[in-house]
C-alpha positions in Angstrom: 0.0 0.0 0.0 2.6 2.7 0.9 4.6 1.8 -2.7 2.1 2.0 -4.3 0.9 5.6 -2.4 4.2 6.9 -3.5 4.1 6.1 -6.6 0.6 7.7 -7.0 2.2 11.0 -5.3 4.9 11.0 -7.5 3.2 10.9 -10.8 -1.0 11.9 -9.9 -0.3 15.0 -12.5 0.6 12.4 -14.9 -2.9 11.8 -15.0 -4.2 15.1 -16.2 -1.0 15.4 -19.5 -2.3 11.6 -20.9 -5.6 12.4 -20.8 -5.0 15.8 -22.6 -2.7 13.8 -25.0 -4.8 11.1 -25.1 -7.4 14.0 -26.9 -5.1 15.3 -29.0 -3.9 12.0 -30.8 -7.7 10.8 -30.7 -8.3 13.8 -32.7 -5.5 16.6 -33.8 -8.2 19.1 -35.0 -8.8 19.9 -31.8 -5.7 20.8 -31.0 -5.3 24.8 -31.4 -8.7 24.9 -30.1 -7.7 23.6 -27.1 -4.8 25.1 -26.5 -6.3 28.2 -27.0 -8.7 27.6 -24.5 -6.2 26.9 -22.2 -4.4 29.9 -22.7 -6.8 31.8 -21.9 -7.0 33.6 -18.3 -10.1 33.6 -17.7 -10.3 29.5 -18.6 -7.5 29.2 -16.1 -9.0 30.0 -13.0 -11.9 28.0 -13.6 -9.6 25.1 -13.9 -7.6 26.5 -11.0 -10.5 26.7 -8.3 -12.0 22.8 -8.9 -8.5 21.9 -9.5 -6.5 18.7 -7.6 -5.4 19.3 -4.2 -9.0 20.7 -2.9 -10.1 18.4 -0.8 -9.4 18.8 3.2 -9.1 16.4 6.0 -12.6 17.8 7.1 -14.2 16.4 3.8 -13.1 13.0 4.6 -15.0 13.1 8.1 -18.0 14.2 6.7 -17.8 11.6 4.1 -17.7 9.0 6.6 -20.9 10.2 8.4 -21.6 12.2 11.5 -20.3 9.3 13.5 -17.2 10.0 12.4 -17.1 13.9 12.4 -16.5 15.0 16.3 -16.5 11.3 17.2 -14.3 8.5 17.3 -13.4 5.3 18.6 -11.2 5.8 21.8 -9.7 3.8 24.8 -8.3 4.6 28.0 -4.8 4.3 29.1 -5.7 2.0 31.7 -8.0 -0.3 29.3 -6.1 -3.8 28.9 -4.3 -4.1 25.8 -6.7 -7.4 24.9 -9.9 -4.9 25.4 -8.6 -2.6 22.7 -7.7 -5.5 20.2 -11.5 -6.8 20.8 -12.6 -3.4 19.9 -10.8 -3.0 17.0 -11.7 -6.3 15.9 -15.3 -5.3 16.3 -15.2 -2.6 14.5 -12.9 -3.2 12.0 -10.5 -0.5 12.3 -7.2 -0.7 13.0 -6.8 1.3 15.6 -7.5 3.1 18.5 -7.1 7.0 19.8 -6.2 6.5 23.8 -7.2 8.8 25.8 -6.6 9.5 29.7 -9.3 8.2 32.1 -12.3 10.8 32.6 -10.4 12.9 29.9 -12.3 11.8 26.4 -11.6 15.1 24.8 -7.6 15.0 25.5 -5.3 12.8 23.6 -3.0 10.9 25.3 -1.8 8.7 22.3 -2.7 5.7 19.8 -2.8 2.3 19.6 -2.4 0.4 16.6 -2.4 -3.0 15.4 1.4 -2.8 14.8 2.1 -2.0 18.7 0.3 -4.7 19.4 2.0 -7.4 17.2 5.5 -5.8 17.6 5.1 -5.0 21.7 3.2 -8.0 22.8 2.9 -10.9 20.4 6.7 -10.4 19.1 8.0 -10.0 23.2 5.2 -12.7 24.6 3.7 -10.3 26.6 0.1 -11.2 27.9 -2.3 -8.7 26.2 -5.1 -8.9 29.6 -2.3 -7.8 31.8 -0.2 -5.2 30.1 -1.9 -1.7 29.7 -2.6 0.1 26.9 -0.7 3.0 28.4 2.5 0.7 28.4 2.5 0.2 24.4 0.5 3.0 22.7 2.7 5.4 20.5 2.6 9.1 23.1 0.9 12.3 22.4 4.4 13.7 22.3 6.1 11.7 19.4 2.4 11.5 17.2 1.6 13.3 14.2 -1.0 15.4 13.6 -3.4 17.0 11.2 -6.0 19.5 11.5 -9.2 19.6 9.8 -8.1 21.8 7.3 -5.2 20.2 6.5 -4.8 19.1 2.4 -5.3 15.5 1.5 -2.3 15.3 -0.2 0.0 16.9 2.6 -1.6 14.0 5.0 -1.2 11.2 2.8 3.0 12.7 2.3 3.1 12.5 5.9 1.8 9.4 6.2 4.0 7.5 3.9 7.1 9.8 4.6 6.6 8.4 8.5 5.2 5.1 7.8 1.8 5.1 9.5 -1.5 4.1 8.1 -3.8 6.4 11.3 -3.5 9.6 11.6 -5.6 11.7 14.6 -7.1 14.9 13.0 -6.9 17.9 16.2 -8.4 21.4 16.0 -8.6 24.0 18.5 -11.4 22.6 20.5 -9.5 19.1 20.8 -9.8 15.6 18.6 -12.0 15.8 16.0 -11.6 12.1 14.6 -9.1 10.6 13.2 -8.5 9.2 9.2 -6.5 5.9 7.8 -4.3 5.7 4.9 -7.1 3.8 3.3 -9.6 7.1 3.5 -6.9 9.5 2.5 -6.2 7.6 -1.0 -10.1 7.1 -1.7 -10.2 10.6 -1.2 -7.5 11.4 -3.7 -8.5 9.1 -6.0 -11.9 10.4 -5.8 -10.9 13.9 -6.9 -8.5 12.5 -9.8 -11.5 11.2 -11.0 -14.1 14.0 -10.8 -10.6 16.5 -12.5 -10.8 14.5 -15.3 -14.2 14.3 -15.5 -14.0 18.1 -15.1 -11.1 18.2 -17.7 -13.6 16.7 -20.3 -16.0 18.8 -19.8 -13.7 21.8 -20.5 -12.7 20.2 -23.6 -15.8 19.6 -24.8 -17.2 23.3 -24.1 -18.6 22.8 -20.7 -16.8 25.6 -19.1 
């Protein structure tokens, strides 16, 4: 998954020039036509506002439901490590934001299915006696996005740092949190609607 993000990162505008080639070779009269359009400043800034790189952290949490926006599946620092596995396992996720006792609105850290395979199945640890406190990844060393934060900027930080969760903090506190999984649906989501966008253009929708 995180080759294949980086290779999408490294070559998503790639996208946009085949398509427009694609056009051109399909059929070469259309050519100055286009490319008069294009040059064209008014034209541009149409293209330039629904452009790529729009969408926002926030978008993702409202296009996972209301559930997910201002909520989001949590544990306590003193929850057994074997209570935060069963939860993830119910809900399929893969993993948890931890949070202090009586404190649900401050972050204390993050569990994830990696801590618990590399901290306690790896070392033999038993999962009922060992807290969640003792393996979870701290407040201090996570990283963070905001609601307003680009969908491309947190998918780059999530491959550049290896993590497939990251918790998504505003002012007020956590706001959710989004996987590696939503951020490329996202960003494949609005590849999609640009070229759909692009084609329009072309063919005098703009």
């Amino acid at each position: 998954m995180q080759g294949a993000v980086r290779s999408f990162l490294s070559h998503g505008n790639v996208v946009k020039t085949a398509v427009l080639q694609q056009i051109r070779v399909a059929n070469p009269h259309m050519r100055p036509a286009m490319l008069s359009r294009f040059s064209t400043s008014a034209s541009s800034a149409n293209i330039e506002e629904h452009g790529f790189e729009s969408t926002t952290i926030d978008d993702i949490l409202k296009a996972k439901g209301k559930s997910a926006d201002g909520s989001w599946l949590w544990c306590t620092t003193e929850d057994s490590v074997y209570d935060a596995v069963q939860s993830m396992t119910q809900h399929n996720v893969g993993a948890l934001v931890v949070v202090k006792p009586a404190e649900q609105n401050s972050i204390a850290g993050i569990i994830t299915e990696r801590d618990y395979l590399r901290k306690i199945i790896v070392q033999g640890r038993s999962s009922k006696s060992t807290k969640v406190g003792d393996i979870m990844t701290e407040e201090n060393k996570l990283i963070t996005v905001t609601p307003d934060t680009k969908v491309l900027l947190a998918m780059q930080l999530m491959t550049d740092n290896r993590i497939r969760h990251i918790p998504v903090i505003d002012e007020k506190g956590m706001k959710g949190m989004v996987s590696i999984g939503d951020v490329v649906r996202a960003v494949v989501s609005e590849h999609r609607e640009e070229l759909d966008r692009l084609n329009a253009y072309i063919q005098g929708g703009y």
